[in-house]
PDBQT receptor file of N, H, CA, C and O in Angstrom, charges set to zero:
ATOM      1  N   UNK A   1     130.996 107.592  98.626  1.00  0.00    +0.000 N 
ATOM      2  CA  UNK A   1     129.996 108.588  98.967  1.00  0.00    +0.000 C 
ATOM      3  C   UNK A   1     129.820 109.530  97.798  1.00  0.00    +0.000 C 
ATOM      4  O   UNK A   1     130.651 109.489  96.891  1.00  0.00    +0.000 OA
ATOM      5  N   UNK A   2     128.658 110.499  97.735  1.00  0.00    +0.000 N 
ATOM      6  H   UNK A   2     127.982 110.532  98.471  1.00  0.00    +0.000 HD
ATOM      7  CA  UNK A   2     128.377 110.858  96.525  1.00  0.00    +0.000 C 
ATOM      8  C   UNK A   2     127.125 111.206  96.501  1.00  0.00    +0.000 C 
ATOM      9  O   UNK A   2     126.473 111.777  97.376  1.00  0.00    +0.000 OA
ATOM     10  N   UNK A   3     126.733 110.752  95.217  1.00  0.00    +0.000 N 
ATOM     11  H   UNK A   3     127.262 110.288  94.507  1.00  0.00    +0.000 HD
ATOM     12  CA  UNK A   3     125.351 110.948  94.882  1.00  0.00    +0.000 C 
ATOM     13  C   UNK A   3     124.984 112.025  94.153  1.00  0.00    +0.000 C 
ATOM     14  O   UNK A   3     125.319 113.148  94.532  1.00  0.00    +0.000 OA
ATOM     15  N   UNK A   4     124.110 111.807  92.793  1.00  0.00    +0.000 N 
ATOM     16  H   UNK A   4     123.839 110.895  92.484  1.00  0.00    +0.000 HD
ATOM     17  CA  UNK A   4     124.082 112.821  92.043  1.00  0.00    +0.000 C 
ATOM     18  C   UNK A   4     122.781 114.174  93.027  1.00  0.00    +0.000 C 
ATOM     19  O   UNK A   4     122.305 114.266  94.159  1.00  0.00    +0.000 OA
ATOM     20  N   UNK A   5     122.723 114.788  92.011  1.00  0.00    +0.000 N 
ATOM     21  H   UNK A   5     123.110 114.713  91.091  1.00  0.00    +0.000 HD
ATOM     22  CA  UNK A   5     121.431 115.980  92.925  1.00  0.00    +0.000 C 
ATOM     23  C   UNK A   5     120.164 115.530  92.588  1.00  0.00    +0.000 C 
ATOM     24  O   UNK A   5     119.248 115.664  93.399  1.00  0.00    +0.000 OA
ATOM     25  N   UNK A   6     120.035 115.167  91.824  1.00  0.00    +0.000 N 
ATOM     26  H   UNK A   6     120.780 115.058  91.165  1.00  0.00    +0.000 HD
ATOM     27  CA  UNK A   6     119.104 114.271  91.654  1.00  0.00    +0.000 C 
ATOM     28  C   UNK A   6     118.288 113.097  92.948  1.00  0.00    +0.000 C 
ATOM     29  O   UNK A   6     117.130 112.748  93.179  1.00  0.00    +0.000 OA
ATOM     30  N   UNK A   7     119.586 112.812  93.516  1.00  0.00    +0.000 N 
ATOM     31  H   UNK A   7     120.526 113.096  93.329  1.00  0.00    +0.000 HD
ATOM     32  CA  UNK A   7     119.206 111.963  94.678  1.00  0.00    +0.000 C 
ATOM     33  C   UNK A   7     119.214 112.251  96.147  1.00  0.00    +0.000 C 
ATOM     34  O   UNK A   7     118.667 111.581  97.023  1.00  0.00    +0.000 OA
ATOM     35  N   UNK A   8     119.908 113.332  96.286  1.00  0.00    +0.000 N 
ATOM     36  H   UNK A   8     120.352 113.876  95.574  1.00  0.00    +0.000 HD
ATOM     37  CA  UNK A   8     119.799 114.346  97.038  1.00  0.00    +0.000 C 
ATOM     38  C   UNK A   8     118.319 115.301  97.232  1.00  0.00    +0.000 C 
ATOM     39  O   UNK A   8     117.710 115.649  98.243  1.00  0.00    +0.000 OA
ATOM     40  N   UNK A   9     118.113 115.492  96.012  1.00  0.00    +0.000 N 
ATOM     41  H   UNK A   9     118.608 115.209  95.190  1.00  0.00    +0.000 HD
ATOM     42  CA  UNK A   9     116.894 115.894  96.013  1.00  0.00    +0.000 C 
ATOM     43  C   UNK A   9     115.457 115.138  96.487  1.00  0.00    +0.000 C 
ATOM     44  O   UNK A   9     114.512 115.517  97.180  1.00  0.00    +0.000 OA
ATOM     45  N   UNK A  10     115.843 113.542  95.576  1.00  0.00    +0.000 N 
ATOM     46  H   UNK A  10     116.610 113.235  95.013  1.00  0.00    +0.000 HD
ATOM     47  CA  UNK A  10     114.719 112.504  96.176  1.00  0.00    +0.000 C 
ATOM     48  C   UNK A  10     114.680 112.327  97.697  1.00  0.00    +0.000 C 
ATOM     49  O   UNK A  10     113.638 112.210  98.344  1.00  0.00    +0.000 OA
ATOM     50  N   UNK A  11     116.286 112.318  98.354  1.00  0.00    +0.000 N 
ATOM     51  H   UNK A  11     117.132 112.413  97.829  1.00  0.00    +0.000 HD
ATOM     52  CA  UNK A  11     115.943 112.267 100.153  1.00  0.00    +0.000 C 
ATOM     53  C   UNK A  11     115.235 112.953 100.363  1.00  0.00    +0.000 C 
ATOM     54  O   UNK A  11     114.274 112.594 101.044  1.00  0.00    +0.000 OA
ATOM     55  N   UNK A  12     115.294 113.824 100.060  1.00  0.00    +0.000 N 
ATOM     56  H   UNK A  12     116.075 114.116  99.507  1.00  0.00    +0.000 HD
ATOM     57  CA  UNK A  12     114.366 115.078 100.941  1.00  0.00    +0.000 C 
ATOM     58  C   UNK A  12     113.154 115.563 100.884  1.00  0.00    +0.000 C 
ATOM     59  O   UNK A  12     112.512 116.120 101.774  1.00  0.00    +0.000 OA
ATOM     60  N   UNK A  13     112.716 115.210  99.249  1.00  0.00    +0.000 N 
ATOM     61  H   UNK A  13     113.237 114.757  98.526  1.00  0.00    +0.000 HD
ATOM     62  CA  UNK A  13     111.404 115.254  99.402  1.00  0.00    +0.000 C 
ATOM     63  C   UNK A  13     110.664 114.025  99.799  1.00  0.00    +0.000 C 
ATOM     64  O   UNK A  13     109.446 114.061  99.977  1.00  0.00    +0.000 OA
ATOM     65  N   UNK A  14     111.454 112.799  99.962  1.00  0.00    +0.000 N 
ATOM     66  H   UNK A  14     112.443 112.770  99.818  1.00  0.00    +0.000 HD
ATOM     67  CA  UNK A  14     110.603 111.553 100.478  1.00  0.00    +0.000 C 
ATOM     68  C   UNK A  14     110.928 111.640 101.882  1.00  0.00    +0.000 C 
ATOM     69  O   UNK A  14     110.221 110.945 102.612  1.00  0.00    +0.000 OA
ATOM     70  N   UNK A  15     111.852 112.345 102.447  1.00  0.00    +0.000 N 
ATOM     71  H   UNK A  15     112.426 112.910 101.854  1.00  0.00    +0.000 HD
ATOM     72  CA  UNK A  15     111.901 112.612 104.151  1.00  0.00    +0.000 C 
ATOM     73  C   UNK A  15     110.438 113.726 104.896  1.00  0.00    +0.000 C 
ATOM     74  O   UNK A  15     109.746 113.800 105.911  1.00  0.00    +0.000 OA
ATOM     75  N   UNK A  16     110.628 114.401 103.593  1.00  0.00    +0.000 N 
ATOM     76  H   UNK A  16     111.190 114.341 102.768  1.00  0.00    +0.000 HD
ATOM     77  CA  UNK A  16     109.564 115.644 103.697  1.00  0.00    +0.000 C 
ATOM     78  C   UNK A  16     107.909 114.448 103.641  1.00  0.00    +0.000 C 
ATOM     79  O   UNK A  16     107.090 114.374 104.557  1.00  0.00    +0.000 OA
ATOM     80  N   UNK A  17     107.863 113.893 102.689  1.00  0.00    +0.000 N 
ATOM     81  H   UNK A  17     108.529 113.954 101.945  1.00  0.00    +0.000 HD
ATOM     82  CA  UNK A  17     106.381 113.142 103.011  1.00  0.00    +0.000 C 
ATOM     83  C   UNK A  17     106.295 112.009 103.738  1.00  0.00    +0.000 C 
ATOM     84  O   UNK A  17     105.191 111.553 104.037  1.00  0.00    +0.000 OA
ATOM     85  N   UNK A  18     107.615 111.327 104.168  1.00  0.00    +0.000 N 
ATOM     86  H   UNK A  18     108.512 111.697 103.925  1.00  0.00    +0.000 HD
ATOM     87  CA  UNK A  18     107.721 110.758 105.395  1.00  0.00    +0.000 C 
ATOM     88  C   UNK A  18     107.271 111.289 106.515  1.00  0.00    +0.000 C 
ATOM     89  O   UNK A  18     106.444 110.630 107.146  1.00  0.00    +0.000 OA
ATOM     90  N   UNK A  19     107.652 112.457 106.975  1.00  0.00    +0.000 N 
ATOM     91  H   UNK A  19     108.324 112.992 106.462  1.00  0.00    +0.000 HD
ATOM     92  CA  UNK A  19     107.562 112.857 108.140  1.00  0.00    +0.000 C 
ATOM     93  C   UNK A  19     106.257 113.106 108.259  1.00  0.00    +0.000 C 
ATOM     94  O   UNK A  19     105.492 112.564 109.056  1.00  0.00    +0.000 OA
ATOM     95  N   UNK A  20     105.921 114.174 107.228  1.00  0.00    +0.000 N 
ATOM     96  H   UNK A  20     106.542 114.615 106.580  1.00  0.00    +0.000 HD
ATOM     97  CA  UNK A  20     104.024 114.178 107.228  1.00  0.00    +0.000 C 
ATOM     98  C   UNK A  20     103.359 113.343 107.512  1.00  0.00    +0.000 C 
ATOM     99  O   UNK A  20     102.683 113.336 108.541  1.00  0.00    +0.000 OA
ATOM    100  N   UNK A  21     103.408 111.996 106.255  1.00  0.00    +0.000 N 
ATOM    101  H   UNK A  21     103.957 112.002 105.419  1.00  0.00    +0.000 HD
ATOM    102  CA  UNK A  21     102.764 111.047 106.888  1.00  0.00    +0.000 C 
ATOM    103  C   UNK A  21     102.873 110.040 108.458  1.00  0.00    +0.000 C 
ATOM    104  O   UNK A  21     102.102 109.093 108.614  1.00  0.00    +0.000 OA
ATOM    105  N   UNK A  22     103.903 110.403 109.509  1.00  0.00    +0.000 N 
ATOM    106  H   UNK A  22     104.529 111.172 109.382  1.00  0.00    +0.000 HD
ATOM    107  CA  UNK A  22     103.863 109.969 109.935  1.00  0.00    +0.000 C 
ATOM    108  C   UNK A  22     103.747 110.679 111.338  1.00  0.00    +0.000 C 
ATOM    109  O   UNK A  22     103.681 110.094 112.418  1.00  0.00    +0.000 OA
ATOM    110  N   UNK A  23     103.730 112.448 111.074  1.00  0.00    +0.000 N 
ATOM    111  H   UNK A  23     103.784 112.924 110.196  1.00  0.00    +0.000 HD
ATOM    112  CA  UNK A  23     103.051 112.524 112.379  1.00  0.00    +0.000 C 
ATOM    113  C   UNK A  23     101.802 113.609 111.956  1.00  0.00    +0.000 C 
ATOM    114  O   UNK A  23     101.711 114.639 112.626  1.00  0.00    +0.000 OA
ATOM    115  N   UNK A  24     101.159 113.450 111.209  1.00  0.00    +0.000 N 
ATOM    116  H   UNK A  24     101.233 112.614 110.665  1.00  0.00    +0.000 HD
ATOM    117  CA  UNK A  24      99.773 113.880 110.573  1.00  0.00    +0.000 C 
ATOM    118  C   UNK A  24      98.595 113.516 111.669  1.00  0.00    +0.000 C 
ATOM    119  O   UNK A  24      98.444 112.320 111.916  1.00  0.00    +0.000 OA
ATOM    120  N   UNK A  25      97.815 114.399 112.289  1.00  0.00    +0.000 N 
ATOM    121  H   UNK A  25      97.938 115.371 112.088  1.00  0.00    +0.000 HD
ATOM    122  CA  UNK A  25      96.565 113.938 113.184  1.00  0.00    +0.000 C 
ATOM    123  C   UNK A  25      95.606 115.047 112.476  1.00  0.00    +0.000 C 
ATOM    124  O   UNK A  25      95.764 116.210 112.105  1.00  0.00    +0.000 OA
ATOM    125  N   UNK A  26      94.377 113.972 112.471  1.00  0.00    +0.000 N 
ATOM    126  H   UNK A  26      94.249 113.027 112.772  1.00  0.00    +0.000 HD
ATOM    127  CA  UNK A  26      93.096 115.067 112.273  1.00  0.00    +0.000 C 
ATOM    128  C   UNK A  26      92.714 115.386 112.788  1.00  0.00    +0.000 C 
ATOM    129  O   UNK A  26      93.291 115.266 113.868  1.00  0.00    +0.000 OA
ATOM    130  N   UNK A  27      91.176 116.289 112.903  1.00  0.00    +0.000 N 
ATOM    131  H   UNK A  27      90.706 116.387 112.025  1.00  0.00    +0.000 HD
ATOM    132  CA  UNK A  27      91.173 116.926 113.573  1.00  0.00    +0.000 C 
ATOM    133  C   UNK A  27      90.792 116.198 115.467  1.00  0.00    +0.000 C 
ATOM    134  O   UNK A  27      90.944 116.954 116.428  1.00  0.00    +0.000 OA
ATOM    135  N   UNK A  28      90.452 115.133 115.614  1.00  0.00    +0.000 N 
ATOM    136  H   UNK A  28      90.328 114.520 114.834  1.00  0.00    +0.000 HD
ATOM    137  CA  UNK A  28      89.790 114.111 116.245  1.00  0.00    +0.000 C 
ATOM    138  C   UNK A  28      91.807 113.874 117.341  1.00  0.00    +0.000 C 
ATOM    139  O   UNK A  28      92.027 113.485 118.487  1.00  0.00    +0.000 OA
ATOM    140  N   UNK A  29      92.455 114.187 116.593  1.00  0.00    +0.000 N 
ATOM    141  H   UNK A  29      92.276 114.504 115.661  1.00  0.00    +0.000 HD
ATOM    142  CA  UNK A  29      93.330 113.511 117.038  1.00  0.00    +0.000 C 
ATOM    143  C   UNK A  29      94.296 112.636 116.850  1.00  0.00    +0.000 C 
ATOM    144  O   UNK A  29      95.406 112.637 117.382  1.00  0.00    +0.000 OA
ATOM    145  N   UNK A  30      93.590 111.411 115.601  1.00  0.00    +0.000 N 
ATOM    146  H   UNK A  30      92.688 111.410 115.169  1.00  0.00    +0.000 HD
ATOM    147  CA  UNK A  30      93.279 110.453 115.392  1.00  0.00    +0.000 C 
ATOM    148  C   UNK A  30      94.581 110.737 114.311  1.00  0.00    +0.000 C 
ATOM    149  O   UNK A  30      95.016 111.770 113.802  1.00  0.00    +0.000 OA
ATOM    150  N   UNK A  31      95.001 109.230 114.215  1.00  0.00    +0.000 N 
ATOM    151  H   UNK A  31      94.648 108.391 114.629  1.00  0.00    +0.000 HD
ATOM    152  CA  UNK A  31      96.174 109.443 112.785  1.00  0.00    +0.000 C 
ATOM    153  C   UNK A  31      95.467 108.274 111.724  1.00  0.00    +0.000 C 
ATOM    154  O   UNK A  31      95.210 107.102 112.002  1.00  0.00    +0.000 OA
ATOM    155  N   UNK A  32      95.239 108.997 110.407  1.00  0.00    +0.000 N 
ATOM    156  H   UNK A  32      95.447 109.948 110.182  1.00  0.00    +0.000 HD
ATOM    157  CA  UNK A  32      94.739 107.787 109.735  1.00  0.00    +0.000 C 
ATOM    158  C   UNK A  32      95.533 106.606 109.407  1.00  0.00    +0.000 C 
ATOM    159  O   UNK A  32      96.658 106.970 109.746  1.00  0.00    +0.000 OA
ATOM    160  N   UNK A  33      95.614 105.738 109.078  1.00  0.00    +0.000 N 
ATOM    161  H   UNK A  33      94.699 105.442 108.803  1.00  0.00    +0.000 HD
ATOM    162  CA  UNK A  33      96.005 104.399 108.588  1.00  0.00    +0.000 C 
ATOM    163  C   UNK A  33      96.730 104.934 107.311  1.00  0.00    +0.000 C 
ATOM    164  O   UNK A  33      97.927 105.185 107.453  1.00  0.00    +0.000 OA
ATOM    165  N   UNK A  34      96.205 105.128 106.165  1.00  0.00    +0.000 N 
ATOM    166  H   UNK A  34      95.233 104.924 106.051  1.00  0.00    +0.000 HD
ATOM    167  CA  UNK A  34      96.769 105.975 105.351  1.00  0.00    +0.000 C 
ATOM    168  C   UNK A  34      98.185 106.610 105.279  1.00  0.00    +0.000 C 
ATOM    169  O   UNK A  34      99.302 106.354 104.829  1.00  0.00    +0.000 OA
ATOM    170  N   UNK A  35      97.580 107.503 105.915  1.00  0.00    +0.000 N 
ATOM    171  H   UNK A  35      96.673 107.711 106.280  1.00  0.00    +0.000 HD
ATOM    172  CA  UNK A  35      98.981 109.025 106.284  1.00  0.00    +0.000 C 
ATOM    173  C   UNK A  35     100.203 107.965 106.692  1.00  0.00    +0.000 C 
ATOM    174  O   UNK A  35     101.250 107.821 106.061  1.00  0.00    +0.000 OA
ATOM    175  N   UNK A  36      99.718 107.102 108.171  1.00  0.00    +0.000 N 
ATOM    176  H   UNK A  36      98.867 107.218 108.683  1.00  0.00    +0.000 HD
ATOM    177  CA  UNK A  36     100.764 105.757 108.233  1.00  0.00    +0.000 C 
ATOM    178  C   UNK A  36     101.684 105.027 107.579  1.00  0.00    +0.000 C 
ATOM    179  O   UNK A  36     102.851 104.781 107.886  1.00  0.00    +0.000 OA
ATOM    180  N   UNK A  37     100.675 104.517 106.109  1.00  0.00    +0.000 N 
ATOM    181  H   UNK A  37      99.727 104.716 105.860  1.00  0.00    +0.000 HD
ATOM    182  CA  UNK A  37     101.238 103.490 105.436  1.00  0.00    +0.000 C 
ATOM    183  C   UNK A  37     101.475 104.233 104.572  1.00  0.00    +0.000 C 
ATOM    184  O   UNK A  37     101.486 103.330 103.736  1.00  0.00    +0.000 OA
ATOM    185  N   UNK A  38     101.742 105.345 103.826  1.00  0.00    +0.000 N 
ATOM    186  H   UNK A  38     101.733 106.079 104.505  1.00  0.00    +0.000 HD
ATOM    187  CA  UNK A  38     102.281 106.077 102.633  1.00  0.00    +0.000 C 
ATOM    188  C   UNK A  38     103.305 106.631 103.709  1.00  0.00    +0.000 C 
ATOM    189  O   UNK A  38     104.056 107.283 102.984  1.00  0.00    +0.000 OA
ATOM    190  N   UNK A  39     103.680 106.736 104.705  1.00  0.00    +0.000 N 
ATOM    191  H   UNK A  39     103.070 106.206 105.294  1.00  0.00    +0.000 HD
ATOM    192  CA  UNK A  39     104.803 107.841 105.227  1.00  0.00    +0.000 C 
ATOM    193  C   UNK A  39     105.726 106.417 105.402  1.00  0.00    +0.000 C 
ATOM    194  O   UNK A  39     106.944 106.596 105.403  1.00  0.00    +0.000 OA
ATOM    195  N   UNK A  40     105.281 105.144 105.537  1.00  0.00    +0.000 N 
ATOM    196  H   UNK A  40     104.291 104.998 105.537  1.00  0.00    +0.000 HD
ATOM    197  CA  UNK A  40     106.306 103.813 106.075  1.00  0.00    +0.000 C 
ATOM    198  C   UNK A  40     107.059 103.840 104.557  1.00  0.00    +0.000 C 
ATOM    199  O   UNK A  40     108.282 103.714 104.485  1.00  0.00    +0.000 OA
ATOM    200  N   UNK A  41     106.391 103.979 103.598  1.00  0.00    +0.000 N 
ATOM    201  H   UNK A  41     105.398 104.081 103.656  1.00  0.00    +0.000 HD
ATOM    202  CA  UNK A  41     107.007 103.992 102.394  1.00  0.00    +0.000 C 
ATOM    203  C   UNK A  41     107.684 104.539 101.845  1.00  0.00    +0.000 C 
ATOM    204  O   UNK A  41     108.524 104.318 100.972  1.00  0.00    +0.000 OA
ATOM    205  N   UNK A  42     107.195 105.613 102.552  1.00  0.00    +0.000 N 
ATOM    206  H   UNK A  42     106.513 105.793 103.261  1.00  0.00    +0.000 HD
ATOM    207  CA  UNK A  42     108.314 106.820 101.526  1.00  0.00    +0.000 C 
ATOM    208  C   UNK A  42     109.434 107.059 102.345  1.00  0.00    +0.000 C 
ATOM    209  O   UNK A  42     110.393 107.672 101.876  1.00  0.00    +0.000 OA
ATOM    210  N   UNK A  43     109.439 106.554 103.802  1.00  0.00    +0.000 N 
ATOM    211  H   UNK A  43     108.659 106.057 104.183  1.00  0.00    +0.000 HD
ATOM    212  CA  UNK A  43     110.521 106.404 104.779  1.00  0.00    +0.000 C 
ATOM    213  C   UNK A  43     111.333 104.983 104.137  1.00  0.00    +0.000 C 
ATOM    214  O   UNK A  43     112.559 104.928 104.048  1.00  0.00    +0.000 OA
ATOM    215  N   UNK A  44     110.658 104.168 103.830  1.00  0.00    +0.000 N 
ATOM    216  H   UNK A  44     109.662 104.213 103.902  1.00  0.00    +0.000 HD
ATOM    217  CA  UNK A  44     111.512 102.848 103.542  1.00  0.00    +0.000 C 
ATOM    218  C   UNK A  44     112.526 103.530 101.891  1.00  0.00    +0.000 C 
ATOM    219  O   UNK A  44     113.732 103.424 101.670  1.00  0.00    +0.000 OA
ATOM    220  N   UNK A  45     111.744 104.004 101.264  1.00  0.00    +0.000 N 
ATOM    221  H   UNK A  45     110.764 104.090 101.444  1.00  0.00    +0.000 HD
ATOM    222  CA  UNK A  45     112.538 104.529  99.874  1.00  0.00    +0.000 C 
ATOM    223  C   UNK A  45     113.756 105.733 100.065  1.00  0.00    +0.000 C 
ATOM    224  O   UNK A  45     114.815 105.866  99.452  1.00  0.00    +0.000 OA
ATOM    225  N   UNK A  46     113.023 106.736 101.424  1.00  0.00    +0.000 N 
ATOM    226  H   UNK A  46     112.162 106.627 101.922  1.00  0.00    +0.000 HD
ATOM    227  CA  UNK A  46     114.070 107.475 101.054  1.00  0.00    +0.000 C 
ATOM    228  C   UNK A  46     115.152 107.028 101.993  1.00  0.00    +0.000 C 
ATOM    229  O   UNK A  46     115.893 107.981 102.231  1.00  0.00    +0.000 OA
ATOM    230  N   UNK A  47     115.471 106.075 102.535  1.00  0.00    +0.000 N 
ATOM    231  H   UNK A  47     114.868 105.300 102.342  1.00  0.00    +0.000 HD
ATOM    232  CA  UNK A  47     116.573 105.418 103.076  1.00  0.00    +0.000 C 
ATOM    233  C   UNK A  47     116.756 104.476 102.236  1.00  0.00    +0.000 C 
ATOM    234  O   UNK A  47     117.315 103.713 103.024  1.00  0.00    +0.000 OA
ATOM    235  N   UNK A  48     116.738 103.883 101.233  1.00  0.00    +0.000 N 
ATOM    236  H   UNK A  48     116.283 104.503 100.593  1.00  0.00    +0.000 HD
ATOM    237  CA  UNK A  48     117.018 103.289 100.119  1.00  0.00    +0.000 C 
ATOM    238  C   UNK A  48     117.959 103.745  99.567  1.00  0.00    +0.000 C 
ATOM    239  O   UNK A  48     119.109 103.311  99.512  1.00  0.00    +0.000 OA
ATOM    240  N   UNK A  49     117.188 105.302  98.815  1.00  0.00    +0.000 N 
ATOM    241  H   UNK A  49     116.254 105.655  98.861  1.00  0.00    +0.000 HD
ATOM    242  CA  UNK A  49     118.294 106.100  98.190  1.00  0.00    +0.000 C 
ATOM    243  C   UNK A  49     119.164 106.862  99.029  1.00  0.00    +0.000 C 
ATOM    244  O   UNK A  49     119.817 107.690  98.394  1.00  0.00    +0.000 OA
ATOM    245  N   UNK A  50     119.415 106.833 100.495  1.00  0.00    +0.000 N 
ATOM    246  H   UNK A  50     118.884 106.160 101.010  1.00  0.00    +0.000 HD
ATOM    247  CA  UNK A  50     120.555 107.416 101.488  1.00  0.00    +0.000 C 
ATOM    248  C   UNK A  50     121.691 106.355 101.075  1.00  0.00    +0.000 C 
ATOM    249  O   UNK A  50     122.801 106.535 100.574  1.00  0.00    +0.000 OA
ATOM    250  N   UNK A  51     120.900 104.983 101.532  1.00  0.00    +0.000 N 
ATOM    251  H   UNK A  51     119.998 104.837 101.939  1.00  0.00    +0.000 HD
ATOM    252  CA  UNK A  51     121.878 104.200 101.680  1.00  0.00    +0.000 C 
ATOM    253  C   UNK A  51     122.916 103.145 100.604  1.00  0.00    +0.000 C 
ATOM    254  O   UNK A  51     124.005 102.591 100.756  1.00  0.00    +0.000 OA
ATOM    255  N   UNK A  52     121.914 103.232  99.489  1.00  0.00    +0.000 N 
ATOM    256  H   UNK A  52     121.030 103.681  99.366  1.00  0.00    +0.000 HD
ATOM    257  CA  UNK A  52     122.141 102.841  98.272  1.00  0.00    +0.000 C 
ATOM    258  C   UNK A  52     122.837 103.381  97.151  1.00  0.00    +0.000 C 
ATOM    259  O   UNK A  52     123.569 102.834  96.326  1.00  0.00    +0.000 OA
ATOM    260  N   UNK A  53     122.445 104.626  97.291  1.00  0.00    +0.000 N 
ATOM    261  H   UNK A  53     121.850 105.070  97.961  1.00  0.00    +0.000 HD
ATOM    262  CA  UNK A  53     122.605 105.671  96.029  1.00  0.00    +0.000 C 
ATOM    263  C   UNK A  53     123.752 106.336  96.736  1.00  0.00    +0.000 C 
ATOM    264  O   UNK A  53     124.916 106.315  96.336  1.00  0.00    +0.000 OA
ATOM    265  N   UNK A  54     123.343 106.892  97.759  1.00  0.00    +0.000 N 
ATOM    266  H   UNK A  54     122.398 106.909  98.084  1.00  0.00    +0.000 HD
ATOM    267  CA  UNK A  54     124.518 108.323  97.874  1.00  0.00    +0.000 C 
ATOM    268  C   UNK A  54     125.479 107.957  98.644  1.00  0.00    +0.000 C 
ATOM    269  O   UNK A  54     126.628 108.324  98.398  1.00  0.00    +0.000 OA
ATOM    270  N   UNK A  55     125.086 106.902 100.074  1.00  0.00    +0.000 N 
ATOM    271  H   UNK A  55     124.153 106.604 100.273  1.00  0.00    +0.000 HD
ATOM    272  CA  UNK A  55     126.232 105.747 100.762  1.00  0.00    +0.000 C 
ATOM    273  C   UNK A  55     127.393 105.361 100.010  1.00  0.00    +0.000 C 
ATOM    274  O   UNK A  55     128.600 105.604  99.998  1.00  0.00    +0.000 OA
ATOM    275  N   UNK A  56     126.335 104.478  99.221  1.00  0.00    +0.000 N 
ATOM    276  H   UNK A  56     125.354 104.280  99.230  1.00  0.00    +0.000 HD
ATOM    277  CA  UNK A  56     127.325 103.188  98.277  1.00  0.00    +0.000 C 
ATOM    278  C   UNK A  56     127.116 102.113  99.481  1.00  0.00    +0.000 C 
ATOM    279  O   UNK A  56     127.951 101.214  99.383  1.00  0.00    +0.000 OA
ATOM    280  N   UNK A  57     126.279 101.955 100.540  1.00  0.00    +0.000 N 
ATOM    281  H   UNK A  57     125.601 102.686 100.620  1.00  0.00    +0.000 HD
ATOM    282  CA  UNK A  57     126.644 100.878 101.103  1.00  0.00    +0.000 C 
ATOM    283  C   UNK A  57     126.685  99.398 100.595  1.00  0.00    +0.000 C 
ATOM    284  O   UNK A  57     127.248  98.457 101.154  1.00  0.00    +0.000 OA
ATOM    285  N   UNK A  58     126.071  99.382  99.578  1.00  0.00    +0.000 N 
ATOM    286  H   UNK A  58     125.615 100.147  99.124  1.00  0.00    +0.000 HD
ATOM    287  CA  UNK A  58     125.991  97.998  99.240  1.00  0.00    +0.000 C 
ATOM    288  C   UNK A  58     126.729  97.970  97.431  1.00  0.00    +0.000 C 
ATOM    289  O   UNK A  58     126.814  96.907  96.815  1.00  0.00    +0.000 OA
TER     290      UNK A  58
């Protein structure tokens, strides 16, 4: 376990535009496709670097 601050830092700001993008509604209600597929990503990366980087799981 570990992880420099550096990567500490990346969780959180890719948790931070994760989350946005994934509960973002306009004004309609409506969630774009978009906001969706950039928040799946930056959710898939910043559990990357949880689990990779600062884990060591693998």
């Amino acid at each position: 376990m570990g992880g420099d601050l550096v990567d500490w830092i990346a969780v959180i700001v890719l948790a931070g535009i994760a989350w946005h993008g994934l509960t973002y509604r306009d004004e309609d209600g409506e969630r774009p496709w978009v906001h969706l597929l950039f928040g799946c990503i930056a959710l898939l990366f910043c559990l990357r670097f949880l689990f990779f980087d600062i884990l060591d799981v693998m």
